[in-house]
mmCIF file of the N, C-alpha and C atoms, coordinates in Angstrom:
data_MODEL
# 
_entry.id   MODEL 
# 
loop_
_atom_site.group_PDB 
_atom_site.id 
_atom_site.type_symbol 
_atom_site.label_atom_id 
_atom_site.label_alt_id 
_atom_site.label_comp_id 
_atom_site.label_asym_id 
_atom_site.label_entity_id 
_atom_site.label_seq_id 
_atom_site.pdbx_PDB_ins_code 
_atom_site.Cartn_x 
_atom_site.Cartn_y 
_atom_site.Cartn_z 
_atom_site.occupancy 
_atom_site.B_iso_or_equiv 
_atom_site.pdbx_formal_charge 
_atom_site.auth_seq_id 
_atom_site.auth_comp_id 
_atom_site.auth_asym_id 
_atom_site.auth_atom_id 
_atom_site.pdbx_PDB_model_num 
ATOM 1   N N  . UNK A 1 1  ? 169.875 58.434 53.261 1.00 0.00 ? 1  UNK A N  1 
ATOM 2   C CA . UNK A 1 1  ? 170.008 58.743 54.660 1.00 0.00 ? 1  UNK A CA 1 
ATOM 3   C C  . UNK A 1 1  ? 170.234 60.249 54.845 1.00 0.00 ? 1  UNK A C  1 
ATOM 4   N N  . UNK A 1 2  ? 171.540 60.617 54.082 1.00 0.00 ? 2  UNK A N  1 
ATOM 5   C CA . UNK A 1 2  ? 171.579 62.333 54.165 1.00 0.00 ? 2  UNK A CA 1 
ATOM 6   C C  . UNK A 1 2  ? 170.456 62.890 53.955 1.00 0.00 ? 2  UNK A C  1 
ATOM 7   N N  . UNK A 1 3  ? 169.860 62.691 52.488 1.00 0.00 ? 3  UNK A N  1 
ATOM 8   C CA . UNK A 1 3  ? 168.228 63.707 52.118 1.00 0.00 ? 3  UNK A CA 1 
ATOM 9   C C  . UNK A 1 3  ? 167.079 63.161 53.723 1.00 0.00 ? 3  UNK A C  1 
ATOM 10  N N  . UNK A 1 4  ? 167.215 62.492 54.323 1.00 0.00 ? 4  UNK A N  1 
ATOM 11  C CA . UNK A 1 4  ? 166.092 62.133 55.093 1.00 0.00 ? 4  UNK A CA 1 
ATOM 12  C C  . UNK A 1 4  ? 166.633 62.929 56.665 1.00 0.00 ? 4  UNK A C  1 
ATOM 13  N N  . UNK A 1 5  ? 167.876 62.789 56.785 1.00 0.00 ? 5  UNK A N  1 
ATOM 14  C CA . UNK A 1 5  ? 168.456 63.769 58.018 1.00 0.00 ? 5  UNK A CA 1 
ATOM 15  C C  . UNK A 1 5  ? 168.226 65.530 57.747 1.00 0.00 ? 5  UNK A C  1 
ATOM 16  N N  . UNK A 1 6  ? 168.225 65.814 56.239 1.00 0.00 ? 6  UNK A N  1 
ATOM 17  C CA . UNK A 1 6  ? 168.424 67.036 56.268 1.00 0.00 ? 6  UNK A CA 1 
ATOM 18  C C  . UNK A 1 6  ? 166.652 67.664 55.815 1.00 0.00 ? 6  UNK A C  1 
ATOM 19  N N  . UNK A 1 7  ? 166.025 67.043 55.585 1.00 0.00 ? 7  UNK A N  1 
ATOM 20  C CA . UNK A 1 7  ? 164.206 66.871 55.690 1.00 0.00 ? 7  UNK A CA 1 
ATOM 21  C C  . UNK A 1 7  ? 163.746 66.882 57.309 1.00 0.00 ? 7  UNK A C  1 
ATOM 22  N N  . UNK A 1 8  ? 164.441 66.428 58.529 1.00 0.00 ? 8  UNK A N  1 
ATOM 23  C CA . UNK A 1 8  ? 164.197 66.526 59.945 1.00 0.00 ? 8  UNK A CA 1 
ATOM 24  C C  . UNK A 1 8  ? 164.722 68.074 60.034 1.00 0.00 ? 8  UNK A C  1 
ATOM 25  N N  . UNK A 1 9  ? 165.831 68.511 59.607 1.00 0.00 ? 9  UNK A N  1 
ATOM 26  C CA . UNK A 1 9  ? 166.413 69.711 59.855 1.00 0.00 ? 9  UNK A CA 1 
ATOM 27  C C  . UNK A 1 9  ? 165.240 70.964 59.066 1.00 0.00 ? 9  UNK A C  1 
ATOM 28  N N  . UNK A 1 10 ? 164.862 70.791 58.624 1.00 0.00 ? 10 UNK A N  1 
ATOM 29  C CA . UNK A 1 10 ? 163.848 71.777 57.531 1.00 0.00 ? 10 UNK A CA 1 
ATOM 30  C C  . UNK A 1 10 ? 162.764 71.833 58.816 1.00 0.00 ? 10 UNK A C  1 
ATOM 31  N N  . UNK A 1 11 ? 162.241 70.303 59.350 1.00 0.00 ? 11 UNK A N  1 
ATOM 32  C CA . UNK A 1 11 ? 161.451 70.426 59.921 1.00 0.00 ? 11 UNK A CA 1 
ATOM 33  C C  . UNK A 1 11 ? 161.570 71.512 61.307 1.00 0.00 ? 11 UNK A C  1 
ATOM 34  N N  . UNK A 1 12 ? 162.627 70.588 61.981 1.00 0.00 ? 12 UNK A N  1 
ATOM 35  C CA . UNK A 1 12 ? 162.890 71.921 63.172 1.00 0.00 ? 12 UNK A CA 1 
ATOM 36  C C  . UNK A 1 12 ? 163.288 73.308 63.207 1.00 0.00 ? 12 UNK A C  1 
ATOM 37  N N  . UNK A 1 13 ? 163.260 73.606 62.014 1.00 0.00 ? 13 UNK A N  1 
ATOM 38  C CA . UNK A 1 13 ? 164.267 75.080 61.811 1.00 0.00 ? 13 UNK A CA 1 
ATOM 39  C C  . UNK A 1 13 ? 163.093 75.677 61.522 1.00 0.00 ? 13 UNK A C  1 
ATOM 40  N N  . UNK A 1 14 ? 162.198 75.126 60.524 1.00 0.00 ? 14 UNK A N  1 
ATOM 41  C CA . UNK A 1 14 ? 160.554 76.035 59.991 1.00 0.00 ? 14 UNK A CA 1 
ATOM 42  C C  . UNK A 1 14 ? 159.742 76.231 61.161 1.00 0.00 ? 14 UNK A C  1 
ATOM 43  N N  . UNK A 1 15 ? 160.174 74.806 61.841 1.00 0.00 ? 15 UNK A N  1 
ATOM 44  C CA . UNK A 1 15 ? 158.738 75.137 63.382 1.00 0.00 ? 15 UNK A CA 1 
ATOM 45  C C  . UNK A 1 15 ? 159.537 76.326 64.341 1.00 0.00 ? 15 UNK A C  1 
ATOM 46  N N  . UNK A 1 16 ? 160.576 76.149 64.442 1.00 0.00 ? 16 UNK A N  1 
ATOM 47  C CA . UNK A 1 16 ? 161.261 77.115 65.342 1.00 0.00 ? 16 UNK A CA 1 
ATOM 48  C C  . UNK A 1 16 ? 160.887 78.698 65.078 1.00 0.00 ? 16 UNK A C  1 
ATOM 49  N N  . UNK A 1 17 ? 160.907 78.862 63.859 1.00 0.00 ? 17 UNK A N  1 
ATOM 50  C CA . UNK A 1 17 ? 160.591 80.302 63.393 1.00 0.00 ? 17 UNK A CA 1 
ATOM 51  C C  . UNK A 1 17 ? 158.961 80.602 63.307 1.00 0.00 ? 17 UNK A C  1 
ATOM 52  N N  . UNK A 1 18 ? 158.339 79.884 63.233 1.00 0.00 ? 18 UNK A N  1 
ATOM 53  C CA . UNK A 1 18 ? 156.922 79.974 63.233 1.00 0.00 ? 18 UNK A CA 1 
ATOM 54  C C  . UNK A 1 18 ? 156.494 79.763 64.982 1.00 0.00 ? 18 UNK A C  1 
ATOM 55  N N  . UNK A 1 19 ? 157.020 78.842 66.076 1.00 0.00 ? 19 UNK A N  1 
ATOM 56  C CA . UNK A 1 19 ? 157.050 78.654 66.745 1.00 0.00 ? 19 UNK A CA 1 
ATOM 57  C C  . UNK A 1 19 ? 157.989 79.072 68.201 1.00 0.00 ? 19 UNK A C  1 
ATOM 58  N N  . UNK A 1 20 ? 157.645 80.282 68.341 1.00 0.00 ? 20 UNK A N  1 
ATOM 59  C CA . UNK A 1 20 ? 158.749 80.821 69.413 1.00 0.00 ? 20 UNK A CA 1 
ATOM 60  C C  . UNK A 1 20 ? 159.019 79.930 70.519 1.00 0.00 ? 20 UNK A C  1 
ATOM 61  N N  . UNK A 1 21 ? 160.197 79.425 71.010 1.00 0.00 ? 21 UNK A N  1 
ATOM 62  C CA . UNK A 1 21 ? 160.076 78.591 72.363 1.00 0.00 ? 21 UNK A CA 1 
ATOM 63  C C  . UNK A 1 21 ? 160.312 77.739 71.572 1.00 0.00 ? 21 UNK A C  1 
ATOM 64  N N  . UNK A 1 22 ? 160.209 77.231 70.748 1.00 0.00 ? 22 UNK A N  1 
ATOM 65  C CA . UNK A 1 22 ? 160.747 75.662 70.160 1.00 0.00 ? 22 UNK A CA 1 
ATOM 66  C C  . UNK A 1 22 ? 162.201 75.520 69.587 1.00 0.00 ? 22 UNK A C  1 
ATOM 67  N N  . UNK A 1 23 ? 162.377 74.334 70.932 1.00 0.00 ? 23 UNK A N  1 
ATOM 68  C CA . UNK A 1 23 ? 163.993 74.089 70.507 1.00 0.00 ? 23 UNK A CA 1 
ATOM 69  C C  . UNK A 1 23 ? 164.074 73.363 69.965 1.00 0.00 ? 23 UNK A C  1 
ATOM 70  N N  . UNK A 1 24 ? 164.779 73.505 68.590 1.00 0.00 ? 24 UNK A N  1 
ATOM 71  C CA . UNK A 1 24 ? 164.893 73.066 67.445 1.00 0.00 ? 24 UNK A CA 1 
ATOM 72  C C  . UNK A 1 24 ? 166.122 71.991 67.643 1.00 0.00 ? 24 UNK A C  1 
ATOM 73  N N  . UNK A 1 25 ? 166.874 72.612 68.489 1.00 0.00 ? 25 UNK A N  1 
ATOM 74  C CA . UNK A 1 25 ? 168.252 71.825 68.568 1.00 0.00 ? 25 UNK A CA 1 
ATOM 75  C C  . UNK A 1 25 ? 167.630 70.446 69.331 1.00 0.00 ? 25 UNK A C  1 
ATOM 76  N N  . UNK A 1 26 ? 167.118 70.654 70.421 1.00 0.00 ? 26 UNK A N  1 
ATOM 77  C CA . UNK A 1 26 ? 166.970 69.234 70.955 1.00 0.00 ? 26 UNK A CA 1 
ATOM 78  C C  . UNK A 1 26 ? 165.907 68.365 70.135 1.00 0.00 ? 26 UNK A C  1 
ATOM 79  N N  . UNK A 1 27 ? 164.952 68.678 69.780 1.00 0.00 ? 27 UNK A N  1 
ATOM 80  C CA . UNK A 1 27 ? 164.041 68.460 68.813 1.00 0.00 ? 27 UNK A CA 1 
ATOM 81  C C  . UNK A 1 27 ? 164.502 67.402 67.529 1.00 0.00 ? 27 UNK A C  1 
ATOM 82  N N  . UNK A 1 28 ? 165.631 68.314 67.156 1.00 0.00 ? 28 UNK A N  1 
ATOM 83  C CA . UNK A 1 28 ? 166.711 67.983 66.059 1.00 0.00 ? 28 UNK A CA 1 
ATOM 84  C C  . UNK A 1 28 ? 167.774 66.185 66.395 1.00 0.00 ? 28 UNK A C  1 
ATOM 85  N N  . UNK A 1 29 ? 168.288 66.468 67.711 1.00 0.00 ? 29 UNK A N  1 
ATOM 86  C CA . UNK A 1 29 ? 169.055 65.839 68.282 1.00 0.00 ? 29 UNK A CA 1 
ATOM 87  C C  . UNK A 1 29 ? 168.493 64.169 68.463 1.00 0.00 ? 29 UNK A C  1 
ATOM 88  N N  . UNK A 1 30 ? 166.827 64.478 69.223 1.00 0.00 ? 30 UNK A N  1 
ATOM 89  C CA . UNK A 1 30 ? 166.445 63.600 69.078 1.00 0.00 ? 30 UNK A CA 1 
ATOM 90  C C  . UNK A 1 30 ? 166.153 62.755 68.002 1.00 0.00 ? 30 UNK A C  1 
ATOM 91  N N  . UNK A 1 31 ? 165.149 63.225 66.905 1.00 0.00 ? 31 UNK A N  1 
ATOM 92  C CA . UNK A 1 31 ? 164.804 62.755 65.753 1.00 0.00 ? 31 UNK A CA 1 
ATOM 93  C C  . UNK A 1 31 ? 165.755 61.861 65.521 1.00 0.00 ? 31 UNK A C  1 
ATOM 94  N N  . UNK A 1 32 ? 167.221 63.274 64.984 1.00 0.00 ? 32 UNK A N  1 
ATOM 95  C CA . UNK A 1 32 ? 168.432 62.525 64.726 1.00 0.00 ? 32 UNK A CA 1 
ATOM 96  C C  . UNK A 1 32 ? 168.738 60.950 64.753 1.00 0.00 ? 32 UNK A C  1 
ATOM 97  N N  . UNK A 1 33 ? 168.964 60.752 66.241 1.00 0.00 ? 33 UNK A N  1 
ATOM 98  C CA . UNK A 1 33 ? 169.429 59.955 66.978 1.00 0.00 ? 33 UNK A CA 1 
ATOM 99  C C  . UNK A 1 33 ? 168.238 58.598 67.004 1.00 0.00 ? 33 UNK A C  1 
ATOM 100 N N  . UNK A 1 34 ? 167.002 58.948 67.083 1.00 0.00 ? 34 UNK A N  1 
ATOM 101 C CA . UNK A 1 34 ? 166.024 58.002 66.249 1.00 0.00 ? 34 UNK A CA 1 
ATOM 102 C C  . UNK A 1 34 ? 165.993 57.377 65.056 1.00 0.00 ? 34 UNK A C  1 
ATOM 103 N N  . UNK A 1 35 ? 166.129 58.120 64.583 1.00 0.00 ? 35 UNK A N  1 
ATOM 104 C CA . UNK A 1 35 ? 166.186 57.866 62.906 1.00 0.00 ? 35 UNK A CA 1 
ATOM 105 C C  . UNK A 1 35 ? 167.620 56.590 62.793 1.00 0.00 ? 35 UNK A C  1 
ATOM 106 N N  . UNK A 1 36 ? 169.128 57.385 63.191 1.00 0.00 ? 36 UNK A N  1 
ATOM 107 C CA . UNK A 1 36 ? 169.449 56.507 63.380 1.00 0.00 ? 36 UNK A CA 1 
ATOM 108 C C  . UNK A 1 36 ? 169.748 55.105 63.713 1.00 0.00 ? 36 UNK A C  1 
ATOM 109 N N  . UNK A 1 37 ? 169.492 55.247 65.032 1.00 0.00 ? 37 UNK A N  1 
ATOM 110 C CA . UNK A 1 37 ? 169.211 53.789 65.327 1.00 0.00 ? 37 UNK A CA 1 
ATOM 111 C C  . UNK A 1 37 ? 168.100 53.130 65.048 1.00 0.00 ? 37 UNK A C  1 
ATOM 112 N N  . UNK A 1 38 ? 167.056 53.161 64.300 1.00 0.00 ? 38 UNK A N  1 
ATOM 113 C CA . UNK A 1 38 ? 166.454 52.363 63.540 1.00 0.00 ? 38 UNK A CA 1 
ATOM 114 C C  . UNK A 1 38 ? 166.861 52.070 62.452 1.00 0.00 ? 38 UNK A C  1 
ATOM 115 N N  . UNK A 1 39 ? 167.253 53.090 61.483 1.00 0.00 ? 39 UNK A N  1 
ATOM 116 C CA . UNK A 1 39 ? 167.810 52.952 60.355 1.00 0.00 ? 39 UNK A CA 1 
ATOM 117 C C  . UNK A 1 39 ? 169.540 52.304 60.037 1.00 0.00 ? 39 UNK A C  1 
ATOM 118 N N  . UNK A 1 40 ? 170.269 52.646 61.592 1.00 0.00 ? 40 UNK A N  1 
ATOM 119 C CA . UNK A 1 40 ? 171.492 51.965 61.517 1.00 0.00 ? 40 UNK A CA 1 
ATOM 120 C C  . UNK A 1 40 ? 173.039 53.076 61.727 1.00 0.00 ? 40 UNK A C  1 
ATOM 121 N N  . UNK A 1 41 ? 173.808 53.157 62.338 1.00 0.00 ? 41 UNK A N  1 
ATOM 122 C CA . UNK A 1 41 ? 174.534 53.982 62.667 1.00 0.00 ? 41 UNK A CA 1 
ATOM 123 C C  . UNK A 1 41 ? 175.461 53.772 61.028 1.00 0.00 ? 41 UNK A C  1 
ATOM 124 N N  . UNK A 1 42 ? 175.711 55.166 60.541 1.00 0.00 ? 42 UNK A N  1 
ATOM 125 C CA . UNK A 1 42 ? 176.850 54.718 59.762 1.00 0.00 ? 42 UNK A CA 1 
ATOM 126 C C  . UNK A 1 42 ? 178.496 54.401 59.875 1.00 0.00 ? 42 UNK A C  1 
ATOM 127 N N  . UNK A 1 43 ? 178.804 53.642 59.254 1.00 0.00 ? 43 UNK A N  1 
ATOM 128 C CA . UNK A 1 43 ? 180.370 53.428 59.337 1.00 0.00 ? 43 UNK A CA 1 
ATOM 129 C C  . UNK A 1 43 ? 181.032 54.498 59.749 1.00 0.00 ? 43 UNK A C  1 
ATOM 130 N N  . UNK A 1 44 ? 180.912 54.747 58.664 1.00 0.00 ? 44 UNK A N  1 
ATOM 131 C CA . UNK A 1 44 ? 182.035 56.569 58.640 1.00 0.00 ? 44 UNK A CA 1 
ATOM 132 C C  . UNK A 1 44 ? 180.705 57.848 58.969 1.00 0.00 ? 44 UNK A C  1 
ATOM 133 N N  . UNK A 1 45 ? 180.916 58.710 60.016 1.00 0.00 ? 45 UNK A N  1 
ATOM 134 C CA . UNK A 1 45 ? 180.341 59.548 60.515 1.00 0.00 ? 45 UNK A CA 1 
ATOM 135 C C  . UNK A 1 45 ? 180.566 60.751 59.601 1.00 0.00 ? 45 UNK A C  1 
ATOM 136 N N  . UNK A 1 46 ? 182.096 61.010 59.470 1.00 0.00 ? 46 UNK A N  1 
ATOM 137 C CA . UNK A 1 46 ? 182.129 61.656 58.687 1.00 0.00 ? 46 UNK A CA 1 
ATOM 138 C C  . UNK A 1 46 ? 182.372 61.954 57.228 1.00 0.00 ? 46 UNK A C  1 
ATOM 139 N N  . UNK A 1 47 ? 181.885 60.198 56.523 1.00 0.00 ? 47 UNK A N  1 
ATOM 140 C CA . UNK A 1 47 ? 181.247 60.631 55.530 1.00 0.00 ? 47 UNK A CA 1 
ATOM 141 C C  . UNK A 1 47 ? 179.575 60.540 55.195 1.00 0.00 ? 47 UNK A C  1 
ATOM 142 N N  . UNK A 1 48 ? 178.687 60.798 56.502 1.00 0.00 ? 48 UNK A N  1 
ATOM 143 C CA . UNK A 1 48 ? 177.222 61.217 56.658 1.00 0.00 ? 48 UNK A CA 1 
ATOM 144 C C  . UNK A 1 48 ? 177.254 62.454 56.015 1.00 0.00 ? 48 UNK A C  1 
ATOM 145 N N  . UNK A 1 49 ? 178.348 63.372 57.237 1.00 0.00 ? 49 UNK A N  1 
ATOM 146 C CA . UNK A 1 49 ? 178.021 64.765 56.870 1.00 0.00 ? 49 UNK A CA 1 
ATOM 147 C C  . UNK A 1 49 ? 178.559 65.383 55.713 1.00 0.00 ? 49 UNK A C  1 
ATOM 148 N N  . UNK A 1 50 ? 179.458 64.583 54.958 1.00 0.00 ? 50 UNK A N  1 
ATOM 149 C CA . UNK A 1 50 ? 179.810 65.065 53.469 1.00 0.00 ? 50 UNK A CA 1 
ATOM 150 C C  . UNK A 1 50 ? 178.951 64.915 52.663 1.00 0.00 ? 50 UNK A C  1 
ATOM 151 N N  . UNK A 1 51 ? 178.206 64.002 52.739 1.00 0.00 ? 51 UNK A N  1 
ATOM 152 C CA . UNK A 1 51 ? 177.157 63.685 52.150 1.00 0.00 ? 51 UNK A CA 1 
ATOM 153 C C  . UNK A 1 51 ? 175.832 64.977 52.539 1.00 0.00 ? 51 UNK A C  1 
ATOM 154 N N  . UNK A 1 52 ? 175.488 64.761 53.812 1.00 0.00 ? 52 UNK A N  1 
ATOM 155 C CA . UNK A 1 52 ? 174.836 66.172 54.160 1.00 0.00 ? 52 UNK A CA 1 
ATOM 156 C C  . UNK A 1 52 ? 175.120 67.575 53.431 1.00 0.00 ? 52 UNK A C  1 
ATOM 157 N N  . UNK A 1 53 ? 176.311 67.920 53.364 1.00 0.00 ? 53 UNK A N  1 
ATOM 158 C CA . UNK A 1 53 ? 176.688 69.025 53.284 1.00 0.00 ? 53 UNK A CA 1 
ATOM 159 C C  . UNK A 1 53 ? 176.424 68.976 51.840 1.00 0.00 ? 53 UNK A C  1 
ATOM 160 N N  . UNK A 1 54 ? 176.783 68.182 51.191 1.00 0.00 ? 54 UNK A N  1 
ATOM 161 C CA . UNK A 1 54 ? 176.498 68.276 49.561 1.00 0.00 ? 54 UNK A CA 1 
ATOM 162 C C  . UNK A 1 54 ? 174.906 68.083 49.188 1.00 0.00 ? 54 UNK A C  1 
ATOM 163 N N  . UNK A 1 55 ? 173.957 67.736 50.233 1.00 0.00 ? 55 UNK A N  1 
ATOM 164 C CA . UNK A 1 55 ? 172.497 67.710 50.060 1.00 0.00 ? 55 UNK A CA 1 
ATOM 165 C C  . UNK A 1 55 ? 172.365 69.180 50.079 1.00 0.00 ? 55 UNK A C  1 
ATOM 166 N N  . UNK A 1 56 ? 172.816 69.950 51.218 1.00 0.00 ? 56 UNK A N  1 
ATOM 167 C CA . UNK A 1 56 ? 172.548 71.401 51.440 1.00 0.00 ? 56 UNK A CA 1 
ATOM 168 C C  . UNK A 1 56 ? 173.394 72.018 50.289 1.00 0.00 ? 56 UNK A C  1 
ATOM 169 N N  . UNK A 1 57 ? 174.402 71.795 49.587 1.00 0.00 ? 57 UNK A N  1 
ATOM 170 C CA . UNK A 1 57 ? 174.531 72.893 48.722 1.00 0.00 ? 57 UNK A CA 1 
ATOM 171 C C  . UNK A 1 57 ? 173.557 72.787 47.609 1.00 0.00 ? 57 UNK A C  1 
ATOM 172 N N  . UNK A 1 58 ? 173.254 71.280 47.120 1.00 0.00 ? 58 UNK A N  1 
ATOM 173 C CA . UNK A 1 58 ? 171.966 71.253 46.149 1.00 0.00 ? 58 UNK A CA 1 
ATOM 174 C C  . UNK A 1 58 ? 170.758 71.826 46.643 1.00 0.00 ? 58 UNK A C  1 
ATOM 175 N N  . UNK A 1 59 ? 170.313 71.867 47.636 1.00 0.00 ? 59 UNK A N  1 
ATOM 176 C CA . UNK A 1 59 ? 169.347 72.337 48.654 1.00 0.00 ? 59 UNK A CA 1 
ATOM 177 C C  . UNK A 1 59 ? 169.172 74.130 48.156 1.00 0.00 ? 59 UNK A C  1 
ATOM 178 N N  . UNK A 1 60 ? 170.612 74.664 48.466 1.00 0.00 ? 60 UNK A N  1 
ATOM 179 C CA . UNK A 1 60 ? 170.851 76.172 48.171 1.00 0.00 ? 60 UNK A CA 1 
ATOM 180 C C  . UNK A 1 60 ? 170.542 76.518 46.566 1.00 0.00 ? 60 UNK A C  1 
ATOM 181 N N  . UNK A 1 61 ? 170.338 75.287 45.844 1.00 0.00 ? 61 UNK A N  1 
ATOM 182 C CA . UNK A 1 61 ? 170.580 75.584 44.433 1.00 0.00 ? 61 UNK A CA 1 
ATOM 183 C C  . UNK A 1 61 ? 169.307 75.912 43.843 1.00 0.00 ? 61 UNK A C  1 
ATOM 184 N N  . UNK A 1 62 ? 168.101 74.767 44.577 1.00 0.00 ? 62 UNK A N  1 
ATOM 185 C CA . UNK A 1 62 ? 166.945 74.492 44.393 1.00 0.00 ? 62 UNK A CA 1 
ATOM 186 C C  . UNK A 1 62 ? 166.077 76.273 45.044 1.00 0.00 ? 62 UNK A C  1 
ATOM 187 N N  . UNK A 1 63 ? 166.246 76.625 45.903 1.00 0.00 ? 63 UNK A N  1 
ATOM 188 C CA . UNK A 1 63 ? 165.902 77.214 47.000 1.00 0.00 ? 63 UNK A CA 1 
ATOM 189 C C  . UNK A 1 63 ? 165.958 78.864 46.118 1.00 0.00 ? 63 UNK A C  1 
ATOM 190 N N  . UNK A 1 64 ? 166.938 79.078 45.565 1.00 0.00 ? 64 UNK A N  1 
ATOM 191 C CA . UNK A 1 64 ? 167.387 80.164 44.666 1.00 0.00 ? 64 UNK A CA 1 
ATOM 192 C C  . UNK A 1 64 ? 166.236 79.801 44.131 1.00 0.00 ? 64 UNK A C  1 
ATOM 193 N N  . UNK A 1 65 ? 166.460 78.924 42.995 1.00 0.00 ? 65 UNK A N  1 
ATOM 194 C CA . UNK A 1 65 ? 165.246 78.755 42.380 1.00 0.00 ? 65 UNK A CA 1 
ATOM 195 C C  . UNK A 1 65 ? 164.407 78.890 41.837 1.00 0.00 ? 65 UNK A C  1 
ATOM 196 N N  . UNK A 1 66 ? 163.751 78.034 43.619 1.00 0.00 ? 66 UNK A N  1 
ATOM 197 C CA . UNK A 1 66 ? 162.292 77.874 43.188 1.00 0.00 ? 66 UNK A CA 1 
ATOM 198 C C  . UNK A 1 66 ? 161.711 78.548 44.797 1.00 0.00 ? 66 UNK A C  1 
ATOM 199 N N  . UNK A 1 67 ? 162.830 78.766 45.715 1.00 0.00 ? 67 UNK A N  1 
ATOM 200 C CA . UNK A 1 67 ? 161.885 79.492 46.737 1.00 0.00 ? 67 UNK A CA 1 
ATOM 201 C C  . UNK A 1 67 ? 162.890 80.433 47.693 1.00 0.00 ? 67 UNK A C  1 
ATOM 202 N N  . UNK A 1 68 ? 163.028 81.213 47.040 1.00 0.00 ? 68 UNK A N  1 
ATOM 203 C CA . UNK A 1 68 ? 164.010 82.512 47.227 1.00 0.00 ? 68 UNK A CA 1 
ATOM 204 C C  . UNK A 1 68 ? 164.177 82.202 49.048 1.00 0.00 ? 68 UNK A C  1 
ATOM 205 N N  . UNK A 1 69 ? 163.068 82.936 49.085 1.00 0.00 ? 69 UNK A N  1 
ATOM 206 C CA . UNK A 1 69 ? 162.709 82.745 50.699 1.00 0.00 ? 69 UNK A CA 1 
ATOM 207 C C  . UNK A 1 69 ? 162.791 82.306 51.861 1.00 0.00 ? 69 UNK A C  1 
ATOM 208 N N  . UNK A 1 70 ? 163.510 80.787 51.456 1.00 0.00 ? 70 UNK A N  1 
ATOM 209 C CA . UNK A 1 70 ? 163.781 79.301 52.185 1.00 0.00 ? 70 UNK A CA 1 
ATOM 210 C C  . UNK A 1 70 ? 165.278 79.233 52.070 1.00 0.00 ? 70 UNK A C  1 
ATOM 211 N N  . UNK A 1 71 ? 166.149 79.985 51.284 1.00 0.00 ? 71 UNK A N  1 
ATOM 212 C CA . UNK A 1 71 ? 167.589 79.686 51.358 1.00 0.00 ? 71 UNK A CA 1 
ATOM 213 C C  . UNK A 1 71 ? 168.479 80.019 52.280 1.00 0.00 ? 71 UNK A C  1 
ATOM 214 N N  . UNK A 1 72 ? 167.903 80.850 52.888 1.00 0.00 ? 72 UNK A N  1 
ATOM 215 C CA . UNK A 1 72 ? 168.350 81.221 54.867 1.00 0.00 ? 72 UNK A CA 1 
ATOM 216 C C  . UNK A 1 72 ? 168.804 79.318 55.312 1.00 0.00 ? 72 UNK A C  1 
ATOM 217 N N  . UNK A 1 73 ? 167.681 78.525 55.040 1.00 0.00 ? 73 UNK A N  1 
ATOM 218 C CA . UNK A 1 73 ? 167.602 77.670 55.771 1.00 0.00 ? 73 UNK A CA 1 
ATOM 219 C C  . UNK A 1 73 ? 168.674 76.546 55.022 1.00 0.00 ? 73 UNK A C  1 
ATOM 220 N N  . UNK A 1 74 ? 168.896 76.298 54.024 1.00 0.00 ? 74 UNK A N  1 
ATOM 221 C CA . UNK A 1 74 ? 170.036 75.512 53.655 1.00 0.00 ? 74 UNK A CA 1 
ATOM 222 C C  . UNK A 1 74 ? 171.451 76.136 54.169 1.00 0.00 ? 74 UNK A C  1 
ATOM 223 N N  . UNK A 1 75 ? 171.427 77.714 53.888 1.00 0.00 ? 75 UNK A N  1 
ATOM 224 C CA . UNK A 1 75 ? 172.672 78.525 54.273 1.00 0.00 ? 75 UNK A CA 1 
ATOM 225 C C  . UNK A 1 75 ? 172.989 78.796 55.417 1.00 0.00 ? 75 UNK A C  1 
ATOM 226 N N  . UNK A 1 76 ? 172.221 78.247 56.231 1.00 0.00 ? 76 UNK A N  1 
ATOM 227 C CA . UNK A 1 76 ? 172.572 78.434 57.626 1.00 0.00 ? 76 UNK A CA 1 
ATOM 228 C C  . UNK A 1 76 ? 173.026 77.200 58.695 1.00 0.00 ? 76 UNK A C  1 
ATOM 229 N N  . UNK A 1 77 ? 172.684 75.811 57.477 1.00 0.00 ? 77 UNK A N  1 
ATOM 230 C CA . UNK A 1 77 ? 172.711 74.310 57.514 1.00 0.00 ? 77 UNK A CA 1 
ATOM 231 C C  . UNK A 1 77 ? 174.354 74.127 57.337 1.00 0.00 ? 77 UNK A C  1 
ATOM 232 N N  . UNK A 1 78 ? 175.093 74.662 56.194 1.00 0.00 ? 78 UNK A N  1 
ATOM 233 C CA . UNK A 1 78 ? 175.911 74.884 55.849 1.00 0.00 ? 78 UNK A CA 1 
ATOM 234 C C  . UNK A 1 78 ? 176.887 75.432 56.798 1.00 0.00 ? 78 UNK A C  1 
ATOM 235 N N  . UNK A 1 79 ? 176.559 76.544 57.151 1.00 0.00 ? 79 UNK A N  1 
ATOM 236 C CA . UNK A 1 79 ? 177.413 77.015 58.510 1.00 0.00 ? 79 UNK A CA 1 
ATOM 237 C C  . UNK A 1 79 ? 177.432 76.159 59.731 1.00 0.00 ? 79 UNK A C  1 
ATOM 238 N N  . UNK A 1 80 ? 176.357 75.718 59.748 1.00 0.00 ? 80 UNK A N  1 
ATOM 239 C CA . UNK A 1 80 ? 176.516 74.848 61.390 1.00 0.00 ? 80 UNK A CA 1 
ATOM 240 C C  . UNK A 1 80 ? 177.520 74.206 60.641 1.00 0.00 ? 80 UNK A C  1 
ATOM 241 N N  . UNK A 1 81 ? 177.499 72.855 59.535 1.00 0.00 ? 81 UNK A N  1 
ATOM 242 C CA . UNK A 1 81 ? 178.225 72.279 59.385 1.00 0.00 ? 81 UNK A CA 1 
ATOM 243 C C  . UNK A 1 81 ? 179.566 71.965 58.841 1.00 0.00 ? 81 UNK A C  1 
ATOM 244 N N  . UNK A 1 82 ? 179.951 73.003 58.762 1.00 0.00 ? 82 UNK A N  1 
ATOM 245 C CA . UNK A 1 82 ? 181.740 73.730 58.370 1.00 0.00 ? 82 UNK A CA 1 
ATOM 246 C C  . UNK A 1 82 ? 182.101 74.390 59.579 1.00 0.00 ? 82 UNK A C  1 
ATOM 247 N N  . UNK A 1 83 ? 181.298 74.521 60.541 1.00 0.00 ? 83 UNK A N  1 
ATOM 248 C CA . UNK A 1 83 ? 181.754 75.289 61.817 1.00 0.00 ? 83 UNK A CA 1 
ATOM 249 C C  . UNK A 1 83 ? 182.422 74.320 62.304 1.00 0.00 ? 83 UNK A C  1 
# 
């Protein structure tokens, strides 16, 4: 569930930057919230995003890597979600 929430987030954050005018956040929000309720709300909410957050630090690990370039986008995943 985390790797498949944080694969929607790649998506809206890459179109946003390639795509001026695209809000990523609502974009994001929705998917989100789709995905969910098909797939099923979890118990504990906040252990989704622990789980998240530990996708994005492996995310940051991969990204070093194998694509220098792209680690803005885990590291900035990270901040939303410790904010």
């Amino acid at each position: 569930m985390a790797g498949l929430l944080r694969s929607l987030d790649y998506a809206a954050r890459t179109t946003a930057r390639r795509q001026p005018g695209f809000d990523a956040e609502a974009w994001l929000a929705g998917a989100r919230a789709a995905f969910l309720t098909g797939y099923g709300e979890p118990a504990d909410p906040s252990l989704l995003l622990a789980l998240e957050l530990e996708k994005a630090c492996y995310e940051v690990r991969y990204e070093a890597n194998f694509r220098p370039d792209w680690i803005w986008l885990p590291l900035e995943a990270i901040e939303r979600m410790v904010a």
